[in-house]
Backbone as XML, in Angstrom:
<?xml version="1.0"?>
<chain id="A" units="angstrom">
  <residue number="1" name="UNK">
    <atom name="N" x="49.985" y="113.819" z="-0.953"/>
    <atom name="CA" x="49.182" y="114.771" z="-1.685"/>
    <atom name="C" x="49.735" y="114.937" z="-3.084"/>
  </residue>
  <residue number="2" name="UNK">
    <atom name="N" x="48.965" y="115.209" z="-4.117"/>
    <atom name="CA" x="49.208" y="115.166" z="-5.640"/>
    <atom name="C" x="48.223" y="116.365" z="-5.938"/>
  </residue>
  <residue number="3" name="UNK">
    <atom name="N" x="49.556" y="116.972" z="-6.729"/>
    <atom name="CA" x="48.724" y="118.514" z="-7.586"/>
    <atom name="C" x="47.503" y="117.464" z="-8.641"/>
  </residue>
  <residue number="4" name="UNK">
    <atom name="N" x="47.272" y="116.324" z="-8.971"/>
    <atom name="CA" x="46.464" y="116.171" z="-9.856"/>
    <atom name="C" x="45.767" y="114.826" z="-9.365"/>
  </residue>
  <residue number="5" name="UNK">
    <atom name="N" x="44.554" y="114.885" z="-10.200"/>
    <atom name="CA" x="43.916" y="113.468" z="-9.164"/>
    <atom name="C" x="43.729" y="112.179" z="-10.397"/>
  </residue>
  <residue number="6" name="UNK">
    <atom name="N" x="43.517" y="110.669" z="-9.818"/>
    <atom name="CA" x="43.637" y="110.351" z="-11.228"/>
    <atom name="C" x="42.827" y="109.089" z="-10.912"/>
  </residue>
  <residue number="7" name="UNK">
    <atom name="N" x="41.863" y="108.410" z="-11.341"/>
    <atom name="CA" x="41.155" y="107.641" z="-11.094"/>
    <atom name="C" x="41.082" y="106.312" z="-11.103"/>
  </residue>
  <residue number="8" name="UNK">
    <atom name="N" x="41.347" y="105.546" z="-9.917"/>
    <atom name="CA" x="41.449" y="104.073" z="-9.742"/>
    <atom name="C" x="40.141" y="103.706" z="-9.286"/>
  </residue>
  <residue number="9" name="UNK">
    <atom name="N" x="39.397" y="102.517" z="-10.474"/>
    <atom name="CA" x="38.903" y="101.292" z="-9.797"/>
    <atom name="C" x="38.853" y="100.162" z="-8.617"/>
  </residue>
  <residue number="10" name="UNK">
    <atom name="N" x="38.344" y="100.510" z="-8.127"/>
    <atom name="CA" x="38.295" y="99.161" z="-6.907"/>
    <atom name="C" x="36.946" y="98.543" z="-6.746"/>
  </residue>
  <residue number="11" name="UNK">
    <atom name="N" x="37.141" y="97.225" z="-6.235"/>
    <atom name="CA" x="35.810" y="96.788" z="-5.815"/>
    <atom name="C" x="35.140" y="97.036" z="-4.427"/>
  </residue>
  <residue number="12" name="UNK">
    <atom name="N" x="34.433" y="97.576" z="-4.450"/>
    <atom name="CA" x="33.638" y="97.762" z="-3.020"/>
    <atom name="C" x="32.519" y="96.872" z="-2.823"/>
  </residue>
  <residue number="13" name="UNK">
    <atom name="N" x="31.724" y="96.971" z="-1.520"/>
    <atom name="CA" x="30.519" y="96.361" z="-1.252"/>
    <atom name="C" x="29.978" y="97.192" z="-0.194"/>
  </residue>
  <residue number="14" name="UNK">
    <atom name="N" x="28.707" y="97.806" z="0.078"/>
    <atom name="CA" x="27.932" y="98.141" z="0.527"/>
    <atom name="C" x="28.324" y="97.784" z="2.236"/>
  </residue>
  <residue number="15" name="UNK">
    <atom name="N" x="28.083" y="98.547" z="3.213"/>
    <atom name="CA" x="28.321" y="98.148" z="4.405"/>
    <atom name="C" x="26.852" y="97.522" z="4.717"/>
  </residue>
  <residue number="16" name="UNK">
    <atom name="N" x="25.541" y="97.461" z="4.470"/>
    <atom name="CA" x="24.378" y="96.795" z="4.276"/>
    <atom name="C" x="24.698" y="95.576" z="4.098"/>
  </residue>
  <residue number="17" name="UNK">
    <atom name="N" x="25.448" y="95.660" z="2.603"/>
    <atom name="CA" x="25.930" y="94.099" z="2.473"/>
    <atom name="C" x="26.717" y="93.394" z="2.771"/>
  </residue>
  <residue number="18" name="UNK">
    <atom name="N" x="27.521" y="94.206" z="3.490"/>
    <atom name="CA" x="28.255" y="93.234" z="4.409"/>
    <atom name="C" x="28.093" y="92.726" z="5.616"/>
  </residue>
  <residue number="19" name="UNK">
    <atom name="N" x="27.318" y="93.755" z="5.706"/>
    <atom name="CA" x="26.504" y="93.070" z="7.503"/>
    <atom name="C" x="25.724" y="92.256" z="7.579"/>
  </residue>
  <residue number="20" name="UNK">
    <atom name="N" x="24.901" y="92.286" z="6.723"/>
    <atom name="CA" x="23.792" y="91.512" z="6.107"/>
    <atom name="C" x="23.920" y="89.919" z="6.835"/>
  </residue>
  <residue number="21" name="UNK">
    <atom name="N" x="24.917" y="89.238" z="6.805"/>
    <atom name="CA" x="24.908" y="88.198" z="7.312"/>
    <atom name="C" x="25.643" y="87.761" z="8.669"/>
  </residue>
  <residue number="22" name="UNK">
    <atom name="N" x="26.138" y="89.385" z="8.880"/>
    <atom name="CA" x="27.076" y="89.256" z="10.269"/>
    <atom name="C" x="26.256" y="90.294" z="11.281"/>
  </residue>
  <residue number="23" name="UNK">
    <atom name="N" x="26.818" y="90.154" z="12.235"/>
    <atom name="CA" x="25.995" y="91.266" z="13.979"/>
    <atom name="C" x="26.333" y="92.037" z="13.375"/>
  </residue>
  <residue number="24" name="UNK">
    <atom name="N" x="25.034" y="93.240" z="13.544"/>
    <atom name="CA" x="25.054" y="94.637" z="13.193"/>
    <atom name="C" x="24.976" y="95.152" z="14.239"/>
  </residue>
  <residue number="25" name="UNK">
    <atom name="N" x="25.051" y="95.324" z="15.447"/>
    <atom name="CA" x="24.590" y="96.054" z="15.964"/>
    <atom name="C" x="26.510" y="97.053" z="16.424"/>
  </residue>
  <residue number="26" name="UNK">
    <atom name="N" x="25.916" y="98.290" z="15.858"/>
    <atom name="CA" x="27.494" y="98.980" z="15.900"/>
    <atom name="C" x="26.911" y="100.276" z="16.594"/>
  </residue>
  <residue number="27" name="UNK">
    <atom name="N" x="28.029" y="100.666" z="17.883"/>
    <atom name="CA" x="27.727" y="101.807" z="18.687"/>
    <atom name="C" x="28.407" y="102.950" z="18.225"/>
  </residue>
  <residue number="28" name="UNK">
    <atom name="N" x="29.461" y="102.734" z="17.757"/>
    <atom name="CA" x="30.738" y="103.823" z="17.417"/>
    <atom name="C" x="30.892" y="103.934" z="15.968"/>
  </residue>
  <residue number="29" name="UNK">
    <atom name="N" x="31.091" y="104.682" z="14.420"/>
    <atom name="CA" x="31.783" y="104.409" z="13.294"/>
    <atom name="C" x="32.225" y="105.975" z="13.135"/>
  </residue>
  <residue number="30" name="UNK">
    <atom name="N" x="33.683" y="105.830" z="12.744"/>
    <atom name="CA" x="34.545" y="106.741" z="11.786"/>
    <atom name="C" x="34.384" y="106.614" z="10.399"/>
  </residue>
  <residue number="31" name="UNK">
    <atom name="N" x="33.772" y="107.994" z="10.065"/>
    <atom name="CA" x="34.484" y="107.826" z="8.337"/>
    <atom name="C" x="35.030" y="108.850" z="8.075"/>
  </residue>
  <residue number="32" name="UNK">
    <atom name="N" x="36.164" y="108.619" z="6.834"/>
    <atom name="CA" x="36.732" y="109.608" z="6.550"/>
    <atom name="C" x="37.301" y="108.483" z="4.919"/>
  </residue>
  <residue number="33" name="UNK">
    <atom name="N" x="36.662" y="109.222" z="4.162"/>
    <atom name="CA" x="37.122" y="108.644" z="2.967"/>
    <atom name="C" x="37.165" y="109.451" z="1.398"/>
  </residue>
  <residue number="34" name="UNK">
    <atom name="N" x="37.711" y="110.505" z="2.317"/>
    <atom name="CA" x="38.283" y="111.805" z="0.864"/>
    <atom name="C" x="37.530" y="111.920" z="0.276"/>
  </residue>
  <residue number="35" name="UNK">
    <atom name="N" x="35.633" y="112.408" z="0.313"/>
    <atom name="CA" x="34.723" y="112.959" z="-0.339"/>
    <atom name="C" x="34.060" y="111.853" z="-0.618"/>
  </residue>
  <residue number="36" name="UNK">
    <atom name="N" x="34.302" y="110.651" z="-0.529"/>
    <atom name="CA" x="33.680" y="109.768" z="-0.957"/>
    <atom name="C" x="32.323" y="109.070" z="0.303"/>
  </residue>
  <residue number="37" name="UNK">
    <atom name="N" x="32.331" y="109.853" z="1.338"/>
    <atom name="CA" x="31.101" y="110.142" z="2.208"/>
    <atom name="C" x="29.693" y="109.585" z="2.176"/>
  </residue>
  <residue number="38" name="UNK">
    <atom name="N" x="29.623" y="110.351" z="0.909"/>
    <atom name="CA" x="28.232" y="110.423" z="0.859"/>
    <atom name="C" x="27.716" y="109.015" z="-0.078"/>
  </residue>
  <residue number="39" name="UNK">
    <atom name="N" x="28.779" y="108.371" z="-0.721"/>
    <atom name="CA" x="28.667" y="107.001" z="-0.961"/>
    <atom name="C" x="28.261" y="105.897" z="0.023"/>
  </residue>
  <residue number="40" name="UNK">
    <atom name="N" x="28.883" y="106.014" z="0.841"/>
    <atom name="CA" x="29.347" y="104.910" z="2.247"/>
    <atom name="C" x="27.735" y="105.081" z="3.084"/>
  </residue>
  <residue number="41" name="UNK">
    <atom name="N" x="27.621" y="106.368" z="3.056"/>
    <atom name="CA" x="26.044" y="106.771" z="3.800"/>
    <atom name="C" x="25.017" y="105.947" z="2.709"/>
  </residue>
  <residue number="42" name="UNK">
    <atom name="N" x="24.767" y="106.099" z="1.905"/>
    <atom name="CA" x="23.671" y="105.402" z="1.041"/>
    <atom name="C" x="23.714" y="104.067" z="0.970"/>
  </residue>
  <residue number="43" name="UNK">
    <atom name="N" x="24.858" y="102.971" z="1.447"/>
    <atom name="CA" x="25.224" y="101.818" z="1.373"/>
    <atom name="C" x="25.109" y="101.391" z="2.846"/>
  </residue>
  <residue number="44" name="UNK">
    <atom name="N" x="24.148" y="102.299" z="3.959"/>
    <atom name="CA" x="24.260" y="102.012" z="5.311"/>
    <atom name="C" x="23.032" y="102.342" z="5.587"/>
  </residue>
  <residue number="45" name="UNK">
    <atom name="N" x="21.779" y="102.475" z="5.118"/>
    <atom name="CA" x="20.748" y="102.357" z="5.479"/>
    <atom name="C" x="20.159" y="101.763" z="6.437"/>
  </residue>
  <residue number="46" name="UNK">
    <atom name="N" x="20.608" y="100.779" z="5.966"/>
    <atom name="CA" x="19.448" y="99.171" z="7.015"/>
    <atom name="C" x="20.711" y="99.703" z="8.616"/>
  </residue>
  <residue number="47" name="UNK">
    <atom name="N" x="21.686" y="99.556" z="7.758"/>
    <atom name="CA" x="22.877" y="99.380" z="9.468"/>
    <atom name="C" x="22.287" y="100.924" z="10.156"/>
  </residue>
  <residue number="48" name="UNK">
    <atom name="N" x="21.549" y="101.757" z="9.710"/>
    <atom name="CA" x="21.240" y="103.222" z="10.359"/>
    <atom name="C" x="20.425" y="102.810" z="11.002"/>
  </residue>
  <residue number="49" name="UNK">
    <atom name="N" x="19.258" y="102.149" z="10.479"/>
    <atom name="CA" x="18.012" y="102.073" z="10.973"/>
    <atom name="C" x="18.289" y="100.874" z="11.872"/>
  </residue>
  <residue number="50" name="UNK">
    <atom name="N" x="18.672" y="99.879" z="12.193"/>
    <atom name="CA" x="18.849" y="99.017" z="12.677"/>
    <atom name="C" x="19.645" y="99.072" z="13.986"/>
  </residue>
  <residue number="51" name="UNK">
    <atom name="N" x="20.574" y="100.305" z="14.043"/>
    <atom name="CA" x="20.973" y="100.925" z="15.548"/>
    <atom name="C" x="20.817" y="102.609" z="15.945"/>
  </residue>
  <residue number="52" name="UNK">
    <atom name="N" x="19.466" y="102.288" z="16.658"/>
    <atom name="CA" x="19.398" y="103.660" z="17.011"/>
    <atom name="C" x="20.473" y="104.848" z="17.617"/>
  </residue>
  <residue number="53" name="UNK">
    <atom name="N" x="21.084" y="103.664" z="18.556"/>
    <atom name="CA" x="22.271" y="104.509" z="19.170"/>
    <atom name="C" x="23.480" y="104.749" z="19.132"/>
  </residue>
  <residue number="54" name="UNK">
    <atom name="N" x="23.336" y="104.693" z="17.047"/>
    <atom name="CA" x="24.983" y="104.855" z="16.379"/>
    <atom name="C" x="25.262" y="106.024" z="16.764"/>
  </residue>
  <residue number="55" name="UNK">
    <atom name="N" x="26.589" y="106.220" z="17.053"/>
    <atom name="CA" x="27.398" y="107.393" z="16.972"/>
    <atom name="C" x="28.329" y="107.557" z="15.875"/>
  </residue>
  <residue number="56" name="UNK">
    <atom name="N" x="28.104" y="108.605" z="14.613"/>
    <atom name="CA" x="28.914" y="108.724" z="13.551"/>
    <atom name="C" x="29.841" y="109.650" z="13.743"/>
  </residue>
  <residue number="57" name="UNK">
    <atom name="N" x="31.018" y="109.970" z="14.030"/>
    <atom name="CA" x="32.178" y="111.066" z="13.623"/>
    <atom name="C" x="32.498" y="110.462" z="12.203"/>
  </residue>
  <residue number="58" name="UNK">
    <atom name="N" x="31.987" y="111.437" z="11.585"/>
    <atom name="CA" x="32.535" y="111.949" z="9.852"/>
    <atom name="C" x="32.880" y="113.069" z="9.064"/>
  </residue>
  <residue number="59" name="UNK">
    <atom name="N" x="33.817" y="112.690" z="8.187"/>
    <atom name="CA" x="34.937" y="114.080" z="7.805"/>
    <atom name="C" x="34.181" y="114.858" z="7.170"/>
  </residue>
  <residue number="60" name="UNK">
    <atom name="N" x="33.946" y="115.865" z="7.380"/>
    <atom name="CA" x="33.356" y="116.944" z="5.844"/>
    <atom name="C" x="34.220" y="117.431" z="5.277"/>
  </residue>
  <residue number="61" name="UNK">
    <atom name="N" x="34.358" y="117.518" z="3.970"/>
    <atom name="CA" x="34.967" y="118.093" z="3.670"/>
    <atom name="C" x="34.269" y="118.915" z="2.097"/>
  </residue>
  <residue number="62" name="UNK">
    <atom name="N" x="33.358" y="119.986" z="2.228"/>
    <atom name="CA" x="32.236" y="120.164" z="0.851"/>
    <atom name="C" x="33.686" y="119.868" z="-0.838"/>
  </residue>
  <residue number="63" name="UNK">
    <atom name="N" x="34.438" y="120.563" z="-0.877"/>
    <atom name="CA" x="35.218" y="120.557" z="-1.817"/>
    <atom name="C" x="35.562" y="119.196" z="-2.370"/>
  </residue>
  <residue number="64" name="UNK">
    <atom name="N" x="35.617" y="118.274" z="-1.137"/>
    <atom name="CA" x="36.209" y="116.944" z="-1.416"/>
    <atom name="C" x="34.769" y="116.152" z="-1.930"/>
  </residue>
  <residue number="65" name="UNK">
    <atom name="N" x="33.542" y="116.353" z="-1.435"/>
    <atom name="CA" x="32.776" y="115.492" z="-1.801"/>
    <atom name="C" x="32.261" y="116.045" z="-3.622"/>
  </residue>
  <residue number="66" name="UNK">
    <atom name="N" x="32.271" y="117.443" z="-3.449"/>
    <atom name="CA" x="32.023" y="118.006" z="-5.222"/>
    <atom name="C" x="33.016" y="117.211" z="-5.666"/>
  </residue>
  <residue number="67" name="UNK">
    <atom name="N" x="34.038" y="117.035" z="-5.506"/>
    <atom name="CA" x="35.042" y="116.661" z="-6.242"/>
    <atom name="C" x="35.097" y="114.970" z="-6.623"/>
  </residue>
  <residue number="68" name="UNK">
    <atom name="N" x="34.320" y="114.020" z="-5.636"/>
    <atom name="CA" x="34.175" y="112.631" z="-6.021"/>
    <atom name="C" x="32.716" y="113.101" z="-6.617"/>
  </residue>
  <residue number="69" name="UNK">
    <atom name="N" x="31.995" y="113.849" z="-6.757"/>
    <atom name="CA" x="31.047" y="113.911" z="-8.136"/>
    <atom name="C" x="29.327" y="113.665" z="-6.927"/>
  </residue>
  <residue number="70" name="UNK">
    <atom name="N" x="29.635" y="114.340" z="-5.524"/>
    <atom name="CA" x="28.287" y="114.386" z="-4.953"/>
    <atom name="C" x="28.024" y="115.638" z="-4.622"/>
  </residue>
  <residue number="71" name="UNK">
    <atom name="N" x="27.018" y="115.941" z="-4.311"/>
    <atom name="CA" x="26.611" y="117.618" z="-3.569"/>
    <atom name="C" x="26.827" y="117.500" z="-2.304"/>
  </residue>
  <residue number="72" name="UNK">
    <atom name="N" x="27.775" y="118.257" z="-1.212"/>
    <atom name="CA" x="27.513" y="118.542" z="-0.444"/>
    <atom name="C" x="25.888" y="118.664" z="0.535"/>
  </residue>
  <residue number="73" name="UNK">
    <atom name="N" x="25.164" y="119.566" z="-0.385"/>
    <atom name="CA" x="23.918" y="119.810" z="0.073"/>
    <atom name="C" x="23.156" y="118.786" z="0.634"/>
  </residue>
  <residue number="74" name="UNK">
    <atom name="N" x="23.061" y="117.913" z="-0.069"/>
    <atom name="CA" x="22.322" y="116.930" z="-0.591"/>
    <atom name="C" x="22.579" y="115.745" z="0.711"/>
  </residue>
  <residue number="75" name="UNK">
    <atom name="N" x="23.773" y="115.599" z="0.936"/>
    <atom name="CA" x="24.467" y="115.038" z="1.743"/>
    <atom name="C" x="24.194" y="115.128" z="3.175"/>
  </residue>
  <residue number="76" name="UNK">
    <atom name="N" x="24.579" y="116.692" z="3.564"/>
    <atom name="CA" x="23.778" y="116.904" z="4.746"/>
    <atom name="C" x="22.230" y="117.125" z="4.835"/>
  </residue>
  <residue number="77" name="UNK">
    <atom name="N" x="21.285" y="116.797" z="4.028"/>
    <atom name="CA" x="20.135" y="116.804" z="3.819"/>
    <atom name="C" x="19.739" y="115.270" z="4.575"/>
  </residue>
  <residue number="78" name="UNK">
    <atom name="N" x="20.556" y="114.539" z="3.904"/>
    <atom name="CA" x="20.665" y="112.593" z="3.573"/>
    <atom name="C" x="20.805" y="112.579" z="5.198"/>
  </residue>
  <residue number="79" name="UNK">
    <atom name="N" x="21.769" y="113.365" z="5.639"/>
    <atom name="CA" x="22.010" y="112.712" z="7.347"/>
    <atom name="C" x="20.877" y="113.083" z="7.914"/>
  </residue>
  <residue number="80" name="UNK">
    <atom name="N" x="20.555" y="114.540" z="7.897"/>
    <atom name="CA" x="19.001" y="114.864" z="8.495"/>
    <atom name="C" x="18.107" y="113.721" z="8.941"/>
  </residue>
  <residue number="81" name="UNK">
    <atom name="N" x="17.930" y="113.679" z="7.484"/>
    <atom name="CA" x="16.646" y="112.519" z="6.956"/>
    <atom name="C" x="16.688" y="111.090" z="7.759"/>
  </residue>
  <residue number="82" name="UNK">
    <atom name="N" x="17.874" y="110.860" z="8.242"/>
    <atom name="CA" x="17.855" y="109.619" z="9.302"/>
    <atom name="C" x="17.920" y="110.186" z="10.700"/>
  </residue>
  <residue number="83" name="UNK">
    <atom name="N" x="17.602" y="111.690" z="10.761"/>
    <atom name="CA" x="16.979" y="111.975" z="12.536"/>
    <atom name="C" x="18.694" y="112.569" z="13.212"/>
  </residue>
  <residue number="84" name="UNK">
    <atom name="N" x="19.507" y="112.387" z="12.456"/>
    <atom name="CA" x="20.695" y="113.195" z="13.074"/>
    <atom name="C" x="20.949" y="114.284" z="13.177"/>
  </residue>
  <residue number="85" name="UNK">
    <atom name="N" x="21.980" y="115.125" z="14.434"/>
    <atom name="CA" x="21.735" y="116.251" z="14.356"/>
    <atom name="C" x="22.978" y="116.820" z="13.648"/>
  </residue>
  <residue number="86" name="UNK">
    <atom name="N" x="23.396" y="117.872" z="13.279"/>
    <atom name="CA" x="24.168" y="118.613" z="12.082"/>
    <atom name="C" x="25.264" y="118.942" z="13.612"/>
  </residue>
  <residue number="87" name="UNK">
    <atom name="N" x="26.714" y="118.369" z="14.079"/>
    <atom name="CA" x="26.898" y="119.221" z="14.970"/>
    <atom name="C" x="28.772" y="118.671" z="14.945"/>
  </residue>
  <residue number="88" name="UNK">
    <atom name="N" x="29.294" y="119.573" z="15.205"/>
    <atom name="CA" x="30.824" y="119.047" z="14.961"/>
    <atom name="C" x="31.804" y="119.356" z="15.504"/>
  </residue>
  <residue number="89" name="UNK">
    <atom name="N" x="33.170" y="118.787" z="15.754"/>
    <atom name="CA" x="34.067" y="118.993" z="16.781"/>
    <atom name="C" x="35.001" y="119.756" z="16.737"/>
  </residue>
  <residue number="90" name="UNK">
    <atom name="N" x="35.002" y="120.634" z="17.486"/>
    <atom name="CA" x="35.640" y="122.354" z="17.282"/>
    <atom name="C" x="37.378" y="121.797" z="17.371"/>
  </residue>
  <residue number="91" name="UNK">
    <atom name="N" x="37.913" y="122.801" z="17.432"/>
    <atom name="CA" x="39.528" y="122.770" z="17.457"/>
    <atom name="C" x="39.835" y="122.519" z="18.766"/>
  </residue>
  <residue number="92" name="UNK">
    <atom name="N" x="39.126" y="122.929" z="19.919"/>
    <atom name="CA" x="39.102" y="122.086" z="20.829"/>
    <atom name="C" x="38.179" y="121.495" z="21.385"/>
  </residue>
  <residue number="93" name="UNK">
    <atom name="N" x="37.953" y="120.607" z="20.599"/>
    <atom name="CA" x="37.116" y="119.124" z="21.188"/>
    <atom name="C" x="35.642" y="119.442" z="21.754"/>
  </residue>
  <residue number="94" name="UNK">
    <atom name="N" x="34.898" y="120.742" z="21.630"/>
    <atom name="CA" x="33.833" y="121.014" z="22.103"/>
    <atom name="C" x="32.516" y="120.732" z="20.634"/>
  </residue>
  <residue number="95" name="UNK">
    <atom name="N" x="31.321" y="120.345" z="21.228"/>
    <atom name="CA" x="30.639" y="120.014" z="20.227"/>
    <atom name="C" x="29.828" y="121.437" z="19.691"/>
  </residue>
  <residue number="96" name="UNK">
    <atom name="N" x="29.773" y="121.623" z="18.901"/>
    <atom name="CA" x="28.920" y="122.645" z="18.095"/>
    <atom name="C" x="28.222" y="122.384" z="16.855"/>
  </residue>
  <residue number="97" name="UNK">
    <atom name="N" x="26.717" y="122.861" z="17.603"/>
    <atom name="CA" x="25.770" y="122.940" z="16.781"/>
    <atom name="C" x="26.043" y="123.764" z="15.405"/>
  </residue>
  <residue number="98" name="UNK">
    <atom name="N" x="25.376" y="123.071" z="14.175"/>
    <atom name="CA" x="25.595" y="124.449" z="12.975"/>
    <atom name="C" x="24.382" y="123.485" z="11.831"/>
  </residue>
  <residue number="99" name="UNK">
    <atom name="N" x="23.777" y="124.839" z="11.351"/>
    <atom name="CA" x="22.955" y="124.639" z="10.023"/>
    <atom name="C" x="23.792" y="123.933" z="8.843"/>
  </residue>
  <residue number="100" name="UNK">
    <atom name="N" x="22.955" y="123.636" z="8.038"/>
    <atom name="CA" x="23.221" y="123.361" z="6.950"/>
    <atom name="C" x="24.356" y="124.496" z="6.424"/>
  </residue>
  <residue number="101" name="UNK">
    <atom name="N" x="23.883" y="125.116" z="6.053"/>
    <atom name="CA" x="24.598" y="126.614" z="5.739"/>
    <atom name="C" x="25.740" y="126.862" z="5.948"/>
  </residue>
  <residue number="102" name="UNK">
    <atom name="N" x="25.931" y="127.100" z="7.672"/>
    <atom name="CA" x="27.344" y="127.209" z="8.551"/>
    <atom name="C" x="28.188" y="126.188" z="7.672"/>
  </residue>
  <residue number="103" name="UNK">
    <atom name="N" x="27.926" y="125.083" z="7.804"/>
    <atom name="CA" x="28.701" y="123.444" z="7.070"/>
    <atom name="C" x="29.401" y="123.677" z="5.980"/>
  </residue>
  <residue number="104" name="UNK">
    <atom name="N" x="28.321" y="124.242" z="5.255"/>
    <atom name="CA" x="28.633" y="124.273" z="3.680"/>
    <atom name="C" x="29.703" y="125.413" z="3.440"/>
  </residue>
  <residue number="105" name="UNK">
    <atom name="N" x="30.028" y="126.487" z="4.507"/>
    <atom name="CA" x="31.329" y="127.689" z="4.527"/>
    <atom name="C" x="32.564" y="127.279" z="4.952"/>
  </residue>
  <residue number="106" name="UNK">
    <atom name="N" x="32.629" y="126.171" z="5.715"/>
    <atom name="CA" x="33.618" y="125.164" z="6.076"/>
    <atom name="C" x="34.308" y="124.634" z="5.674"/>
  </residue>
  <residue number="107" name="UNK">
    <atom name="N" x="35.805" y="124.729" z="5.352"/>
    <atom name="CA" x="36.328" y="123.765" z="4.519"/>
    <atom name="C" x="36.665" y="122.071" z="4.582"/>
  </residue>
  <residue number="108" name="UNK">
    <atom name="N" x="36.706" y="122.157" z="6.228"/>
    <atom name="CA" x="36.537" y="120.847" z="6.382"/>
    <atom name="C" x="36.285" y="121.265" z="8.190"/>
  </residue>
  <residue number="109" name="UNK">
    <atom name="N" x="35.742" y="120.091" z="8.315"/>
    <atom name="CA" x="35.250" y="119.354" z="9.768"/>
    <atom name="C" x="35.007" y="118.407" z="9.943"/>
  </residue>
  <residue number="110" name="UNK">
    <atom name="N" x="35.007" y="117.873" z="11.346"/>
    <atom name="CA" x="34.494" y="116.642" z="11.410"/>
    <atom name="C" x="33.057" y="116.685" z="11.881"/>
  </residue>
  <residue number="111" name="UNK">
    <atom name="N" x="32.242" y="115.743" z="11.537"/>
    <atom name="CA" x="30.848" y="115.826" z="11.989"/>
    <atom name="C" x="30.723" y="114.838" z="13.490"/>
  </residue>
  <residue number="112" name="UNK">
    <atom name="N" x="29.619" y="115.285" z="14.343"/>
    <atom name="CA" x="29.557" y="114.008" z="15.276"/>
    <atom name="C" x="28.426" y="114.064" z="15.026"/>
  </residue>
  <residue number="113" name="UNK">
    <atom name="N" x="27.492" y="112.794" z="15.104"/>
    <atom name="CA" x="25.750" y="112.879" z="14.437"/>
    <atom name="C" x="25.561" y="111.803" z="15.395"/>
  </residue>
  <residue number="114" name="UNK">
    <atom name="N" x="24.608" y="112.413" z="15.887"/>
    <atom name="CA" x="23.859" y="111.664" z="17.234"/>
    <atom name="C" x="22.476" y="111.512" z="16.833"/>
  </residue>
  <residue number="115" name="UNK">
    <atom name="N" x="21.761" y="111.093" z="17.089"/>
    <atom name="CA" x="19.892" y="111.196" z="16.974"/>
    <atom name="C" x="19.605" y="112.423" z="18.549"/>
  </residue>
  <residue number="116" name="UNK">
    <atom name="N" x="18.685" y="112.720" z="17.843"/>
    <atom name="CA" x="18.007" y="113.501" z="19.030"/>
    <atom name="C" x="17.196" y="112.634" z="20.267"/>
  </residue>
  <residue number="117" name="UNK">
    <atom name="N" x="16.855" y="111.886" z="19.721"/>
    <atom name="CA" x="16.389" y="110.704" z="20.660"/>
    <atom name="C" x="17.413" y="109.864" z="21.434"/>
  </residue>
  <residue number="118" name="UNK">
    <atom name="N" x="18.212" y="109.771" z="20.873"/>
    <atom name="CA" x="19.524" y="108.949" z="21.406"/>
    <atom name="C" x="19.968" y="109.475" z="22.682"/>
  </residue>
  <residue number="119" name="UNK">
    <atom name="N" x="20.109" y="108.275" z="23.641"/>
    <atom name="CA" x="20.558" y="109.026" z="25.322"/>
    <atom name="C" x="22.554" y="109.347" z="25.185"/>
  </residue>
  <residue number="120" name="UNK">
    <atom name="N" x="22.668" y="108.786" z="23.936"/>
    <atom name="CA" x="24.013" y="109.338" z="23.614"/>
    <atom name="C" x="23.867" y="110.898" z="22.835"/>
  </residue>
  <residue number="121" name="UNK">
    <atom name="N" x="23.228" y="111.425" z="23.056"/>
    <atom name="CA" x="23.469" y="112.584" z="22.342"/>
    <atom name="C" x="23.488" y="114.141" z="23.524"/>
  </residue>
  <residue number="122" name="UNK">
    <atom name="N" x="24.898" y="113.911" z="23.332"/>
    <atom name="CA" x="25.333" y="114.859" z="24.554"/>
    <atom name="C" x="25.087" y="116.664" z="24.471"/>
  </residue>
  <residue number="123" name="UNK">
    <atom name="N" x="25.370" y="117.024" z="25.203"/>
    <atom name="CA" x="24.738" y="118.763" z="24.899"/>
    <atom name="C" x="25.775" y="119.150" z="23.776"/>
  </residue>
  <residue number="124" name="UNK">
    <atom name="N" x="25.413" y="120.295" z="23.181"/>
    <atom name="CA" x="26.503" y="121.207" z="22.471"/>
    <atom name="C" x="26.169" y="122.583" z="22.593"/>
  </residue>
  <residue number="125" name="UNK">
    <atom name="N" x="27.110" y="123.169" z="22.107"/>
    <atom name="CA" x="26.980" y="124.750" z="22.225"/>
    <atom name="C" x="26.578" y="125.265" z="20.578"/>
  </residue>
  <residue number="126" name="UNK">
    <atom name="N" x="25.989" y="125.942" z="20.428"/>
    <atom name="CA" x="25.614" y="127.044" z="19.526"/>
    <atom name="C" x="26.736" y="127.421" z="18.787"/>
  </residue>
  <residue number="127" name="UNK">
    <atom name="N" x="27.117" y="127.384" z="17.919"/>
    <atom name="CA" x="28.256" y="128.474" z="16.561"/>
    <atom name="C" x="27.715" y="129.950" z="17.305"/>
  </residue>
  <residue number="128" name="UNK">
    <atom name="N" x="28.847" y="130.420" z="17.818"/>
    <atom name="CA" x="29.017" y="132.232" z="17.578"/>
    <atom name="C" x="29.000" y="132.952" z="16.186"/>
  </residue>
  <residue number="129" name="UNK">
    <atom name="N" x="28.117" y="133.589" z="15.846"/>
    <atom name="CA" x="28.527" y="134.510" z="14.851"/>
    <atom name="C" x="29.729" y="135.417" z="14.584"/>
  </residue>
</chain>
């Protein structure tokens, strides 16, 4: 960890484009890439649509993604929009449902995003007020 942040170049490629010529079909993905999230999601389109019965665990973290220069909001809007549900893994390991809203008061979590259609998409419990 560093009191200050400082900006390195790298080359990336699209996970679209990298699959592009290799088997896509993926059941399981982790991300966690220090706010940089909501990048990796826009570069995975085709690989979204192309397996219905992905299972995503991904980091939230709202502070970290303002901070690589995306909206939070916007972000969990983006997962919506591919049919996932908003729901994440408590301190102990139980799944919970939460709005947009709840998310965004959070300093960090992990997300699990299932489709509602998906026979992988296991029950969860409700956020207590």
């Amino acid at each position: 960890y560093r009191d200050q942040s400082e900006t390195i170049e790298v080359q990336s490629i699209s996970l679209d484009e990298y699959f592009s010529t290799r088997e896509r079909r993926i059941d399981l993905m982790k991300i966690d890439a220090e706010g940089s999230e909501p990048y990796i999601f826009r570069g995975m389109t085709n690989l979204i649509g192309a397996n219905p019965s992905l299972v995503i665990i991904c980091e939230f973290a709202p502070a970290l993604i303002t901070g690589a220069g995306s909206d939070p909001r916007v972000f969990l809007e983006h997962i919506m929009s591919h049919g996932f549900l908003l729901r994440y893994i408590s301190p102990v390991s139980n799944l919970i449902s939460a709005t947009v809203e709840e998310l965004l008061t959070m300093a960090h979590c992990e997300l699990f995003l299932t489709r509602a259609n998906s026979r992988r998409s296991a029950p969860s419990t409700r956020r207590q007020p």
